[in-house]
Every structure is written in C-alpha cells, then in structure tokens.
C-alpha positions in Angstrom: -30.0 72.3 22.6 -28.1 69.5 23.8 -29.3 67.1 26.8 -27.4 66.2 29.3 -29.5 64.9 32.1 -28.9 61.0 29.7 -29.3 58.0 32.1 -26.2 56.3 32.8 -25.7 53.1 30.5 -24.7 50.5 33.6 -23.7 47.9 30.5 -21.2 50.3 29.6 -20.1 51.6 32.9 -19.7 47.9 34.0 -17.8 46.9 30.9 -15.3 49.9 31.6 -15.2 49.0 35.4 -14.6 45.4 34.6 -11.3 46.7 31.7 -9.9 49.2 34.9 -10.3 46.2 37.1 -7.8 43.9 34.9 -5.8 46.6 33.8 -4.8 47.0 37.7 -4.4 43.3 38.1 -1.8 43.1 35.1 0.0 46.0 36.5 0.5 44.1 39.6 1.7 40.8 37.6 4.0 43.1 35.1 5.7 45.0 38.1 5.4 42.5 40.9 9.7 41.3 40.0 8.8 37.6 41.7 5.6 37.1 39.0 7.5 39.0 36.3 9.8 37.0 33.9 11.7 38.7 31.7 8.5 41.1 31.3 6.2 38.1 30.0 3.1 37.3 32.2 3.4 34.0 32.2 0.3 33.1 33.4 -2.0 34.8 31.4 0.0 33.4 28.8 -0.5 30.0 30.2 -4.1 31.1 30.5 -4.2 32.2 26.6 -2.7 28.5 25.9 -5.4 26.8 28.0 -8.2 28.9 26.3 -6.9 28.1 22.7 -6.1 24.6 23.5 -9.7 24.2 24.7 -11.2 26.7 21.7 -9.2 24.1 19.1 -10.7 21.0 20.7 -13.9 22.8 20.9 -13.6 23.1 17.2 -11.9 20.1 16.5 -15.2 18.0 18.2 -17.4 20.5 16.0 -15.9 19.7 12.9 -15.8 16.2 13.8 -19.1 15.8 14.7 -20.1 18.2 11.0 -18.2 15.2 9.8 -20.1 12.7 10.9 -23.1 14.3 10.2 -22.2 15.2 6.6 -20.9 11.2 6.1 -24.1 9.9 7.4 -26.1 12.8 5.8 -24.3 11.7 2.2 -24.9 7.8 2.9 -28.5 8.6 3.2 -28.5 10.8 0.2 -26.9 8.1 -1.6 -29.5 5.3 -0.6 -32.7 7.5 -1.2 -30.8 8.6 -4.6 -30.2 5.0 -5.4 -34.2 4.5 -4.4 -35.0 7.0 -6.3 -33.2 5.2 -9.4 -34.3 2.2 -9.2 -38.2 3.4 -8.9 -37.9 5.6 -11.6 -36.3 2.6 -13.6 -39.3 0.6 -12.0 -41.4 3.2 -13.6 -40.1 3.3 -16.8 -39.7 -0.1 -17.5 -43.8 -0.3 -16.2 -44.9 2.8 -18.3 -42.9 1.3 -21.3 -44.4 -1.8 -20.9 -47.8 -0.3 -20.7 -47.4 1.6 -23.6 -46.4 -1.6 -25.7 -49.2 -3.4 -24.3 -52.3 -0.5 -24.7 -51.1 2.3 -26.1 -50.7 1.7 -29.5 -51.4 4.2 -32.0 -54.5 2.7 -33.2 -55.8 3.5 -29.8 -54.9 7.2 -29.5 -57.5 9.7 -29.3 -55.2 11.8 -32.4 -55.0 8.7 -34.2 -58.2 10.4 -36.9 -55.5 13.4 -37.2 -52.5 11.1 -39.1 -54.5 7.6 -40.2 -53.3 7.0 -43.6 -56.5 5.3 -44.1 -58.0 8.5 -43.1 -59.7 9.6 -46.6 -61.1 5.8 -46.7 -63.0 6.8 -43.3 -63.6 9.7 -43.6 -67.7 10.9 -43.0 -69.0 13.9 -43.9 -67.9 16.9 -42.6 -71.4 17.5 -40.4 -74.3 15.2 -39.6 -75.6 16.6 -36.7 -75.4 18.9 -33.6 -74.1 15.6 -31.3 -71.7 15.2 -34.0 -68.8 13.6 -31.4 -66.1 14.9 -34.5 -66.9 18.9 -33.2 -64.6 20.2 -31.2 -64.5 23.2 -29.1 -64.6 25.7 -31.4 -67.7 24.7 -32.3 -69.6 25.3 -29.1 -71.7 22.1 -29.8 -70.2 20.0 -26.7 -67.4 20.0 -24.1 -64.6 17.7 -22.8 -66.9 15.0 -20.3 -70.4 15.9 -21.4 -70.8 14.0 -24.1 -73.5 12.1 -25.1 -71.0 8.2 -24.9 -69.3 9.3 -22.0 -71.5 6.2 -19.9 -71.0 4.0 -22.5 -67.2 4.9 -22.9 -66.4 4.7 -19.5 -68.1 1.1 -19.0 -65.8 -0.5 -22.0 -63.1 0.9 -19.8 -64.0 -0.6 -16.7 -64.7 -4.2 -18.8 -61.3 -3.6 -20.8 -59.6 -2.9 -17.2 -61.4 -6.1 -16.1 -60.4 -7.8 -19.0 -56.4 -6.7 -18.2 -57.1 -7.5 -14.8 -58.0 -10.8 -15.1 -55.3 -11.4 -17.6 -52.8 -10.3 -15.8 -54.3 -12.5 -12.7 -54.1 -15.5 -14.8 -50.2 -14.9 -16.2 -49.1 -14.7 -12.7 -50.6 -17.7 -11.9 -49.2 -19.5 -15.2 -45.8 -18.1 -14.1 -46.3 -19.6 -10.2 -47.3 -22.7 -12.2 -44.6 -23.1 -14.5 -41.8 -21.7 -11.5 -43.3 -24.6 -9.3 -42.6 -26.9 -12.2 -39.1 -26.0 -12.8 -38.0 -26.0 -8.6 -39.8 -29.8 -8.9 -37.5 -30.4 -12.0 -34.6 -29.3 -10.0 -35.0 -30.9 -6.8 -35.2 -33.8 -9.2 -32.5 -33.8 -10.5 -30.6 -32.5 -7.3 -32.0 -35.6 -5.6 -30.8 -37.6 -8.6 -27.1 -36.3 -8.8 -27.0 -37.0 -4.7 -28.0 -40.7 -5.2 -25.1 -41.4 -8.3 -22.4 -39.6 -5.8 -23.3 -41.9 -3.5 -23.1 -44.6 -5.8 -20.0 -43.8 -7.2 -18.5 -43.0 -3.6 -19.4 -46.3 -2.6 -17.6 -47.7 -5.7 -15.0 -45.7 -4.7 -14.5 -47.4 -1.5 -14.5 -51.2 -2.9 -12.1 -50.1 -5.1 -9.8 -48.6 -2.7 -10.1 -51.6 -0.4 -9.5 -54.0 -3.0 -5.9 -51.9 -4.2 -5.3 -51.5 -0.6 -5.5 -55.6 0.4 -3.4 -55.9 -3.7 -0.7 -53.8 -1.9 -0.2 -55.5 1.4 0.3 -58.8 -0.4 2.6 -57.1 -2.8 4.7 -55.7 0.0 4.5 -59.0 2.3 6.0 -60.9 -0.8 8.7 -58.2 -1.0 9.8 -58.0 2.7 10.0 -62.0 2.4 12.1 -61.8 -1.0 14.2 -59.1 1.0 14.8 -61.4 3.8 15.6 -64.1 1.8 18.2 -62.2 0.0 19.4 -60.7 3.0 19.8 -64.4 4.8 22.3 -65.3 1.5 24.1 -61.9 1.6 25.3 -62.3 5.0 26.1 -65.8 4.4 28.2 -64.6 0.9 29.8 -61.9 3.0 30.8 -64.5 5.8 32.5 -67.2 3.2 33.8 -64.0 1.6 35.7 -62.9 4.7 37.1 -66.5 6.0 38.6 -66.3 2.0 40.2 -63.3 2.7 41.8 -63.9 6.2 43.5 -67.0 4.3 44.7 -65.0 1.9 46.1 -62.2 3.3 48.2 -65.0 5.5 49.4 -66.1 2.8 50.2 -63.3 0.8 53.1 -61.7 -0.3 52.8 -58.9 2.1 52.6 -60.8 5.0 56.0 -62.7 3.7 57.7 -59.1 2.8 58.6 -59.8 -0.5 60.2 -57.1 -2.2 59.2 -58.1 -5.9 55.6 -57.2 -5.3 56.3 -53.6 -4.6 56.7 -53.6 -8.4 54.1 -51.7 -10.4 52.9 -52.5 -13.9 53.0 -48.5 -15.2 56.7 -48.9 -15.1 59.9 -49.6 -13.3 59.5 -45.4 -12.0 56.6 -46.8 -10.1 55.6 -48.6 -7.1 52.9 -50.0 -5.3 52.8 -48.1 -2.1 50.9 -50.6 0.3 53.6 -53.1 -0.7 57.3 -51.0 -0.2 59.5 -52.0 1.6 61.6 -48.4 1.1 64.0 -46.8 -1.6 67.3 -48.1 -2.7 70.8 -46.3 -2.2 70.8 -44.9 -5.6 67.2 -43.4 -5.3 68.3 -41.9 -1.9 71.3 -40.5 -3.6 69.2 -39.0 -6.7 66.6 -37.6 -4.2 69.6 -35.4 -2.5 70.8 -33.9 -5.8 67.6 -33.1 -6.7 66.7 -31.1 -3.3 70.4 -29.3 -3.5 69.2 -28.0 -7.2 65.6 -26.7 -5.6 68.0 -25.2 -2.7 69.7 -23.6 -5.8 67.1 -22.2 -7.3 65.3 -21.2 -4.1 68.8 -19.1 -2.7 68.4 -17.5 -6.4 65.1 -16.3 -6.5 65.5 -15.0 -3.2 68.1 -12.7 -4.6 66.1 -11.6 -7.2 63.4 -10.4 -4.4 66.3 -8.8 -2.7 67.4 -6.4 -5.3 63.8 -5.9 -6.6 62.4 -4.8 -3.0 65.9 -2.7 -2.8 64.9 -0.7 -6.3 61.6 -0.3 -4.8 62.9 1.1 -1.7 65.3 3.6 -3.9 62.0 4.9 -5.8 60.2 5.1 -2.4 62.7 7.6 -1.0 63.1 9.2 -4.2 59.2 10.0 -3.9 59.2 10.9 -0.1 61.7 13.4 -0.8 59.7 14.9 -3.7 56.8 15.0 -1.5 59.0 16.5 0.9 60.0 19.4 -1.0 56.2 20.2 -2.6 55.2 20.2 1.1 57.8 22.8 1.5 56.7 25.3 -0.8 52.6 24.7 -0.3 53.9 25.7 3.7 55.5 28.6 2.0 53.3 29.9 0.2 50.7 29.3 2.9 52.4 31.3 5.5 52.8 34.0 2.5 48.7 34.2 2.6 48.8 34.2 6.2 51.1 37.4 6.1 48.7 38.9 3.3 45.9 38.5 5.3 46.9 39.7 8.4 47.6 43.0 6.3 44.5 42.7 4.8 43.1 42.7 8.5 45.1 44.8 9.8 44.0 47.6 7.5 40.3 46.7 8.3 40.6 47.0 11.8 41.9 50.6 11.3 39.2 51.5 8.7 36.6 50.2 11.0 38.5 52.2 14.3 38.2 55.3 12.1 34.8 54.6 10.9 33.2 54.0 15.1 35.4 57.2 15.8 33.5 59.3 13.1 30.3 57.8 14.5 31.1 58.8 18.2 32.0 61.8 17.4 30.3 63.0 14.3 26.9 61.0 14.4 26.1 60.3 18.2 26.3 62.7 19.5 23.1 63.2 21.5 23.4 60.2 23.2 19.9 59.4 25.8 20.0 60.9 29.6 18.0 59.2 32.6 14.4 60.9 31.5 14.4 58.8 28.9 14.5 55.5 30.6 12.2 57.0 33.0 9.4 57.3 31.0 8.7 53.4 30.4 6.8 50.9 32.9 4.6 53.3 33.6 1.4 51.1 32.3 1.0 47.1 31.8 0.9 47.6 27.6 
C-alpha cells in the first residue's frame, strides 16, 4: 500500500522555488532586446568571469599559501633530519668509543663460550648447587638472584667511579694543555706584532732617508738643467746674429744665377735658388705637352669607339629581351584564355549541380511553424 500523506521536504521545495525563480529572471534578460546581445547574457557572463576570476585567486592564494607551508615544512624536515644525523653520528662515534674503551672481548659475559684458553680453565663440570656456570635449564638459579649479584654490582659502581674520575681528570689535562697552547699563541701573536712594528719603523727611516737622497738628486739636476739652458740660449743667440750676416751676404740675396746649379746633374736645380727656365727648356716643355695632347686626343678615341661597340651589344640585347617578352605575353594571355574556359565550364557544372539541388534535393524547404517554435525558454 503506498503512502501518500509524506511531509513536504521544504529543502527541496525551496531549492525548486529558488531554480523557477532564476529561470524567470533569465527569460527576462534573454528576451528583454535592450539587455539581449546577440542572444548572449552578458551579465551573467560577466558574473561567471567575476566568480572564476575570484575562484582562481581563491586557489591561487591556497596553493600559495600549501607552498609556503610545504617549503617551511621541508626546511624543518631538513634541520631535524640533519639533527638527527649528526646525533646519531654523536652516538656512534660515543658507542664506538665505548666499546674500544670497555667492551673488549675479555669482558663479555660469552667470552667462556669461544676463549681459546678455554680447556686451560676449564673446572669441572659441577661443584655445587650455587654453581654460578648453571644456566637456566638447570633450575638451580635465575638471571639477578644470584648469590654475587651485591658483590658484582659494587665492582661496577667502583669501576664506573674509576671511569668517572678518569674521565674527570682527562678533561682537565685537556683544559690544561688547551690553556697552554692559547698562552703559546698569544705569545707569539704578541711577538710577531712587536717585529712589524720594528720592521715598519725601519721602514720609515729608510724611506725618509731615499726620500731627502732624491730631493738633492733632483735639486742638482734642475741646477745642471738651468745651467745648460742659460748656454743654449746664449748658442742659439750667436747662432742667429751668424746667420742674419750670412744670408746678407749670400748668393741669394745677390741673385746669382750660378747657384741654382745642383750637384745630381746639369737636369737639376736647386729650387730655393732659381731664378726661372731658359728659352730652350721653355721650348722642350711645349713639345712635350703637344705629344701628351696627342696621346690624350687618341685614347679618347679609343673610349669612343669602345663605349659605341658597347652601345651596339646593348641594343642588340634590349631587342632580344624585347622579343622573349613578346612571346612570355603570348603565351600568357594563351593561359588566360585556357582558364577562362576552364571557368567557364565550372560555373555551368556548378549552375547545373545548385539546379539539381533546388529542384531534386530541397525540396521541402521550412515554413513559419518552424521558426516559431524557438525562444520559447531561456536554454
């Protein structure tokens, strides 16, 4: 029998409320033509890009801060690691050093079980019921109630006195002996200050003493330097009243022509002392340049009828290019005419083919009740 008499779930009644509620405000948005763009609710699009913006630098501050906490959470890992390294090296090196210092094998409780001097020590196998040699099995005594267990733990207390003690009195040979060698080194440190000190000092004199060796030095030069300064210009004055006198009476001044004569040959002359050329050497000069004018009017010639060949093969060559020109428009408007064909025929295949489509294919083509039937709900 079913029951139908269920209380109404309000949760539920409120979510669906809540879904018919926004479903009517997005029709309004959708159909409203001055909110509508293109059909696109822009603002509940702008509304998604908040929300996402704000959900990515929700979860861009939560993976920053797992970030942090995982770097600080690995830093600490790594120090307590490293702690825990360095006391279990602690521990080693301490139980390794405690093992070489009283836990030799003479001293182990198994020692009876693999002494090669066993057989030499060896007692009977049974002198009596507090034999200390019985073990478990035979029900005579158990581990800490034996008989020399007060005697055995007072020679460990002494013995740990004993280490104690020792130990005591190394560290305090080792304070000794460290206060010893800092004494040694302050020392010497003191020691090594005072001989810098001596040796700067020395340092000092000496510099002084070059420095006074060099200002002499340099006073004697700049006194030699005058000295030969005072003579130079003195030289260079007797020097110059020489050469005034000369010059007045040289040659130069006089204009004779014989000193225009060079010693390389008769061809040559001394040019600060020429007077100018001779008819004959004005008439060679003349003959000469007429020759270069010659030559010059010659090669020019030349040039002429090179640059004309050259101009010949240019022409030749435009009119070749000319005529190659000719035929590549040629056969280019050839292609042209090819390819409009080639279109042409296209065009009529593709007429015939939208034709067979109208006619043949679409030919149920959609009325008004089928536009009708859309915006009729937000989704």
């Amino acid at each position: 029998m079913y029951k139908l008499d269920l209380p109404i779930d309000l949760k539920e009644q409120a979510a669906i409320e809540r879904r018919r509620n926004l479903e009517l405000e997005r029709q309004s948005r959708i159909f409203n033509a001055k909110v509508r763009t293109i059909g696109v609710d822009v603002q509940s699009l702008k509304e998604q890009v908040h929300d996402r913006d704000l959900q990515e630098q929700r979860e861009k501050e939560r993976h920053e801060s797992f970030a942090a906490d995982m770097i600080r959470n690995d830093k600490i890992a790594e120090l307590l690691q490293r702690r825990q390294e360095q006391d279990m090296r602690n521990l080693n090196t301490a139980l390794n050093e405690f093992r070489d210092l009283h836990q030799q094998p003479e001293g182990r409780r198994e020692w009876d079980l693999y002494d090669p001097e066993a057989k030499k020590k060896d007692k009977p196998a049974r002198v009596s019921d507090d034999d200390p040699r019985c073990g478990p099995s035979s029900i005579q005594k158990f581990d800490g109630e034996d008989l020399g267990g007060k005697e055995r733990k007072k020679l460990m207390e002494e013995q740990m006195r004993e280490w104690t003690m020792k130990q005591a009195k190394e560290k305090a040979l080792n304070k000794k002996r460290q206060e010893e060698a800092d004494s040694l080194y302050d020392l010497h440190r003191r020691e090594m200050d005072q001989r810098a000190c001596e040796l700067q000092a020395a340092e000092e004199a000496c510099r002084r003493a070059i420095n006074e060796a060099t200002r002499d030095y340099n006073k004697s030069l700049a006194d030699e330097q005058a000295e030969k300064n005072r003579l130079r210009s003195e030289q260079d004055l007797d020097d110059n009243f020489t050469e005034l006198a000369n010059q007045i009476n040289s040659d130069m001044l006089t204009e004779n022509p014989d000193v225009a004569s060079s010693a390389f040959g008769p061809h040559r002359v001394i040019t600060d002392r020429w007077k100018g050329m001779s008819p004959e050497q004005v008439a060679d000069i003349r003959r000469t340049q007429e020759l270069q004018r010659q030559e010059k009017h010659r090669i020019k010639e030349d040039e002429a009828q090179r640059e004309q060949e050259w101009n010949d093969q240019r022409l030749a060559d435009a009119r070749a290019g000319i005529l190659m020109d000719r035929e590549q428009e040629r056969l280019r408007k050839q292609l042209e005419r090819q390819q409009a064909a080639a279109n042409s025929r296209l065009s009529e295949e593709q007429k015939a083919h939208n034709e067979f489509l109208d006619k043949e294919v679409y030919t149920n083509p959609p009325t008004a009740a089928y536009f009708q039937q859309f915006n009729k709900t937000s989704r």
